[in-house]
C-alpha positions in Angstrom: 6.7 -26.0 -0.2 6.3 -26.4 3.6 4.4 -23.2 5.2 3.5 -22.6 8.8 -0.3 -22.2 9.4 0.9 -19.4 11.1 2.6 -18.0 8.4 2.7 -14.1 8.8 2.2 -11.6 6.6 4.2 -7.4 5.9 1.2 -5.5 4.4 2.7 -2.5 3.1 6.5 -1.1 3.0 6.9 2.3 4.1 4.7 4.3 2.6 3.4 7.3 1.4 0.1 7.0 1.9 -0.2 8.8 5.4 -3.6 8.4 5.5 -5.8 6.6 8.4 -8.4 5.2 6.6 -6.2 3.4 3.9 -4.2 2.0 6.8 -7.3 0.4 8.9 -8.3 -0.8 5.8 -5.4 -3.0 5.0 -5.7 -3.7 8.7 -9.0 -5.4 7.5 -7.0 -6.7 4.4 -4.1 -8.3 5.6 -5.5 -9.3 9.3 -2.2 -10.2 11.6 0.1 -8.5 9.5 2.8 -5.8 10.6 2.2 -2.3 8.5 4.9 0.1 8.3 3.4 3.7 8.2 5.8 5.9 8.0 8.9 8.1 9.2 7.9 10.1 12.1 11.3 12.2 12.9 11.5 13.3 8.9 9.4 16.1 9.7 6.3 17.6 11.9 3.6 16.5 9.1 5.0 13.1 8.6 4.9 13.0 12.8 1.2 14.6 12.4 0.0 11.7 10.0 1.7 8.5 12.2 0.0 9.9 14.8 -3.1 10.2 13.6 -3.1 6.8 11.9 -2.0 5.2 15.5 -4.9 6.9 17.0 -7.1 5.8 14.4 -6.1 3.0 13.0 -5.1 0.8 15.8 -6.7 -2.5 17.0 -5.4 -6.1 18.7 -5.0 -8.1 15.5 -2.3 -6.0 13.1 0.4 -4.4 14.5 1.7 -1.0 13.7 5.2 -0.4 12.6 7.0 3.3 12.8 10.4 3.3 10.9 13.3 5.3 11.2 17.1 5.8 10.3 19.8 5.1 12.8 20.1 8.9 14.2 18.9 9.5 17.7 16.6 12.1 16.5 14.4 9.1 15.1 14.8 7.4 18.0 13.3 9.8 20.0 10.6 10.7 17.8 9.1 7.2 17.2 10.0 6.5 20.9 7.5 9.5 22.0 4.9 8.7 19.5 4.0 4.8 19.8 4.9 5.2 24.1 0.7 5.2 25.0 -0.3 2.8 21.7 -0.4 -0.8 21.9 0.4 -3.7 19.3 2.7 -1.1 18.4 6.6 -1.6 17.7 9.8 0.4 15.4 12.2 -0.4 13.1 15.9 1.2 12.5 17.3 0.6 8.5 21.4 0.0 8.3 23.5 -0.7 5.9 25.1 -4.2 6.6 27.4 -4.5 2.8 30.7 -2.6 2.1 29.2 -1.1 -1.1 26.3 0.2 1.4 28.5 1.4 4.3 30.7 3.7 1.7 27.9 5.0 -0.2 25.3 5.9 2.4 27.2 6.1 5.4 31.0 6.5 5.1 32.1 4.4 7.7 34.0 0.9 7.8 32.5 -2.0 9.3 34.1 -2.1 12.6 32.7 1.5 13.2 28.4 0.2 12.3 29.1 -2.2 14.2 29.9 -0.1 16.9 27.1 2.3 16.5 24.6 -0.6 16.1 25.6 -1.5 19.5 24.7 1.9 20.7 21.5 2.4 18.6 20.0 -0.5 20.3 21.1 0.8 23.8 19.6 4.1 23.4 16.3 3.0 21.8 16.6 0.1 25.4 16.8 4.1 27.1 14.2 5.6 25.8 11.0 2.5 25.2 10.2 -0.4 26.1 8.5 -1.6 22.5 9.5 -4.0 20.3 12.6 -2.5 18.1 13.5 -4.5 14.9 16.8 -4.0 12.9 16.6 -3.8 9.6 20.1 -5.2 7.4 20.0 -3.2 4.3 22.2 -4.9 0.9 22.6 -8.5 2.3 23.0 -9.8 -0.9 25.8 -7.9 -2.2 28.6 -10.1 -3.7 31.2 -9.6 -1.2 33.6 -12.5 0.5 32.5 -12.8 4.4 29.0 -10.6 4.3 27.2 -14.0 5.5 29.2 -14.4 8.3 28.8 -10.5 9.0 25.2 -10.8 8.8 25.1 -14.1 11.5 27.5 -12.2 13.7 25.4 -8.8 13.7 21.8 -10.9 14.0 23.1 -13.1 16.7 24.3 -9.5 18.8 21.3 -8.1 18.2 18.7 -10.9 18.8 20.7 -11.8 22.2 20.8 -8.0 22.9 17.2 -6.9 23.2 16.1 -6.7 19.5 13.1 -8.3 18.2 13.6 -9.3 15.2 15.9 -9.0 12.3 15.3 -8.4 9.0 17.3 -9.4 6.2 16.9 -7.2 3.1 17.6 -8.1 -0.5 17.8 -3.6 -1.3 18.9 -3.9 -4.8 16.9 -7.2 -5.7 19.9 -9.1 -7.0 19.9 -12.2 -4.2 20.5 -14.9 -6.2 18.7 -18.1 -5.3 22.0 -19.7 -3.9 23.0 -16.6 -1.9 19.6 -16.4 -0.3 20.0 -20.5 0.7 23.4 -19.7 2.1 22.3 -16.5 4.1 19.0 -18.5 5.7 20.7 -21.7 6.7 22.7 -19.5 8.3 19.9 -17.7 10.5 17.9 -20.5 10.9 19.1 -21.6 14.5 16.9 -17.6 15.4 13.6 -19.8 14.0 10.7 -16.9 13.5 13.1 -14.1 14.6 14.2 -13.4 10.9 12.6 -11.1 8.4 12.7 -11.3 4.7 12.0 -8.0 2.6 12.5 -9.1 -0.8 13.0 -6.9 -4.1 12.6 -7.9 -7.9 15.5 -6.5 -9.9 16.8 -10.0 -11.2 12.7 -11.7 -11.7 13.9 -14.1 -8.6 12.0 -12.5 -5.6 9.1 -14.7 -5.4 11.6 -18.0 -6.0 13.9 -16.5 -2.8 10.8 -15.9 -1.0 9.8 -19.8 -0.9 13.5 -20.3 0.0 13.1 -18.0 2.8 9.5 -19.9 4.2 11.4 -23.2 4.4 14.2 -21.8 6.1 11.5 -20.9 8.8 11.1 -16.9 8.0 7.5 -16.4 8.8 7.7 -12.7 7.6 7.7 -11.3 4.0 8.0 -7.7 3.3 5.4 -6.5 0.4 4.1 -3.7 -1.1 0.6 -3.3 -2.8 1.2 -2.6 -6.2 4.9 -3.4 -5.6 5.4 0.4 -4.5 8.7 0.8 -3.0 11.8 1.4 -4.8 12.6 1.1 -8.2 8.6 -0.5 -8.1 10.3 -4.2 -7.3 8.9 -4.8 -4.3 6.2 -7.5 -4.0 2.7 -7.4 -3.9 1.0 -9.5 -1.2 -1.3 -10.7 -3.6 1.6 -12.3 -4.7 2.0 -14.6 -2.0 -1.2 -16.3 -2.5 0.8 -19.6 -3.9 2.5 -19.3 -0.2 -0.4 -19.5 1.8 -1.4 -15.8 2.6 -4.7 -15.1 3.3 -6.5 -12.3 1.4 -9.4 -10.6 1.8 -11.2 -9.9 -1.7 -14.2 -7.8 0.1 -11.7 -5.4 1.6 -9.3 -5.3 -1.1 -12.0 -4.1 -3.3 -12.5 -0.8 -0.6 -8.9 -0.1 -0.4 -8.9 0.1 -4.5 -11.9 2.4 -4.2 -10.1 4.6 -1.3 -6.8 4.8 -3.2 -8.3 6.1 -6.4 -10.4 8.5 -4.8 -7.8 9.9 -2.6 -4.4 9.7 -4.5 -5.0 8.4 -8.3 -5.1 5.6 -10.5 -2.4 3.5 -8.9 -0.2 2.6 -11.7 -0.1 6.6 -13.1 0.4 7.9 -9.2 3.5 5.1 -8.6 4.8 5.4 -11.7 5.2 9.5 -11.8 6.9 8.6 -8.3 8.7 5.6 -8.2 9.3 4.0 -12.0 12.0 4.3 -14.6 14.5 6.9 -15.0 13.2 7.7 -11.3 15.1 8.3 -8.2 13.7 9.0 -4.6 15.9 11.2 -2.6 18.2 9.5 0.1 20.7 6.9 -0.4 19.4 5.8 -4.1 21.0 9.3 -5.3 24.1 7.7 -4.0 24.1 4.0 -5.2 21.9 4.4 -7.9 23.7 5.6 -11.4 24.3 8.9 -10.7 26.1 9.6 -13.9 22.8 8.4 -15.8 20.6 11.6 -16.2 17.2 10.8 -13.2 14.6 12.2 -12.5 15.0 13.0 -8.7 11.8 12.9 -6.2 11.6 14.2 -2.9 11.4 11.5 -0.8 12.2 10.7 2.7 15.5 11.4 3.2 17.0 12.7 6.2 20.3 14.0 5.5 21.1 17.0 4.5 24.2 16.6 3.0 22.6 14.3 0.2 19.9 16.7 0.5 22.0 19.8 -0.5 23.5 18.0 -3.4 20.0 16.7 -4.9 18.7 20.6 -4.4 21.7 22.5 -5.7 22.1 24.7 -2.4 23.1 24.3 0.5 20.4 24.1 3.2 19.4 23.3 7.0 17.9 20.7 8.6 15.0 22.8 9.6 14.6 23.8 6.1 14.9 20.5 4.7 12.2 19.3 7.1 10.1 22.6 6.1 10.7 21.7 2.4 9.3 18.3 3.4 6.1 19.7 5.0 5.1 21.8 2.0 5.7 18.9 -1.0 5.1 15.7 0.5 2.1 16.9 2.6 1.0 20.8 1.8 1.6 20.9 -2.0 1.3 17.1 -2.5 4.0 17.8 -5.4 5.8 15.2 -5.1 7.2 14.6 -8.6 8.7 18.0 -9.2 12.5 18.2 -10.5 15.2 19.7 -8.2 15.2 23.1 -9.8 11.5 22.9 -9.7 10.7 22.0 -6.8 13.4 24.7 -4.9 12.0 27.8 -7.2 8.2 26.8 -6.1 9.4 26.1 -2.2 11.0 29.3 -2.1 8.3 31.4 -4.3 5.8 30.2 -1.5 7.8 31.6 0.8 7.9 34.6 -0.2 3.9 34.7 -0.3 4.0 33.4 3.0 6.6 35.9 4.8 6.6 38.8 2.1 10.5 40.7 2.4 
């Protein structure tokens, strides 16, 4: 397998970590990489924590990545927060397959298209960073989603867009469909992203498909954290090429145990079987199979108020946010759960 000396490297997904000191670590780690460290518009502690790990965390070598959803309220928060950092850049996640559009989104084809067109205007209207689009379900088995995927990269990539990355979200790219789908994109040489999943045991076969396709790029996860816990690891990519740094991989194990738990116990509680994180897996993910929800990142409310039983805000949901993913740091509790504790602290908070 042919791999470019240059050969780049995606540290961590999106993560939950939110903490400076794991970050520049990883920095260390996985020198030249491109980190995604979180979702700055979900809510004021989330915004808190990317800010602190940009002002701490930051140096010339690893680029730091802020990720969002395609609402304008995410493009203005990580447009304010990475404006006065450098070797800084953001990333906007849609849904690119039919299956995706209807469950997450509700809209046809015609109309994302439409609103990618204007999401990468306004971002052009509010920052001058890099902004990369992420394609969320490329591999879904549906006639013409290839040719979708050309057509949307090429408007993008001729449009002001960095760079485009191509997501395998449910991990069941077969080794064919991933051939067909680079070939296609390789006239955009090193513009193209791979983010791999390992539903179907062939993520680290479509990676290698990707690398000879030119992709220089490969989204991972340390301790393949992420959804459904199929994303890969970067240690992973060894076979490929990627250089690894043993010394500092040795202090981020240390750091994560001390700070958030044994790794496999801490992932598993939030992200393994039977599990699903709120947001759009509550919608594609068997919802008539009895889950386990987690409060997760999610941004709309509607999903939100379904998950919770009630009906609530989008300042509450960001409230609710603050206390369990940052104040509380419960971030396994059940629906029921979680809304009885949220509201009982409440009450100790502002007494009726």
């Amino acid at each position: 397998m042919f791999v470019r000396e240059d050969f780049r490297r995606d540290g961590l997904a999106a993560n939950f970590l939110a903490d400076d000191q794991l970050i520049s670590i990883v920095s260390k780690l996985l020198e030249g990489s491109r980190i995604n460290i979180g979702y700055p518009a979900i809510c004021q502690r989330e915004y808190e924590a990317c800010s602190r790990i940009l002002s701490n965390s930051q140096n010339d070598s690893t680029e730091l990545c802020v990720v969002g959803h395609a609402r304008e309220e995410h493009l203005d928060a990580m447009s304010i927060i990475i404006k006065n950092h450098k070797n800084v850049s953001a990333n906007s996640w849609i849904p690119i397959s039919d299956y995706f559009l209807d469950q997450t989104v509700r809209v046809n084809p015609r109309e994302a298209y439409t609103g990618l067109k204007s999401l990468i205007q306004k971002w052009k209207d509010r920052s001058d960073k890099p902004f990369d689009i992420a394609f969320a379900d490329c591999t879904s088995d549906e006639s013409g989603l290839p040719e979708r995927i050309f057509q949307w990269s090429e408007y993008c990539l001729n449009n002001g867009v960095r760079n485009i990355i191509v997501c395998d979200s449910r991990g069941i790219g077969e080794p064919a469909k991933i051939e067909e789908i680079f070939d296609s994109l390789k006239m955009f040489g090193n513009r193209i992203e791979f983010h791999p999943h390992d539903d179907n045991g062939r993520a680290l076969e479509n990676v290698g498909i990707a690398l000879s396709r030119g992709v220089e790029i490969i989204g991972t996860a340390f301790y393949r954290s992420g959804e459904r816990l199929t994303m890969i690891d970067p240690r992973e990519l060894r076979q490929y090429g990627l250089a690894f740094n043993d010394q500092y991989y040795g202090e981020f194990e240390r750091q994560f145990m001390q700070k958030i738990g044994h790794p496999k116990i801490v992932l598993e509680s939030v992200l393994g079987k039977d599990k699903v994180v709120t947001g759009s897996q509550f919608r594609l993910r068997n919802r008539d199979k009895v889950l386990k929800i987690v409060f997760g990142v999610t941004s709309d409310v509607h999903i939100a108020s379904q998950i919770l039983g009630e009906r609530i805000s989008k300042e509450k949901l960001a409230d609710i946010k603050n206390t369990f993913l940052y104040d509380e740091k419960r971030l396994c509790l059940e629906p029921p759960e979680l809304i009885a504790c949220y509201n009982s602290i409440q009450e100790e908070i502002c007494p009726v």
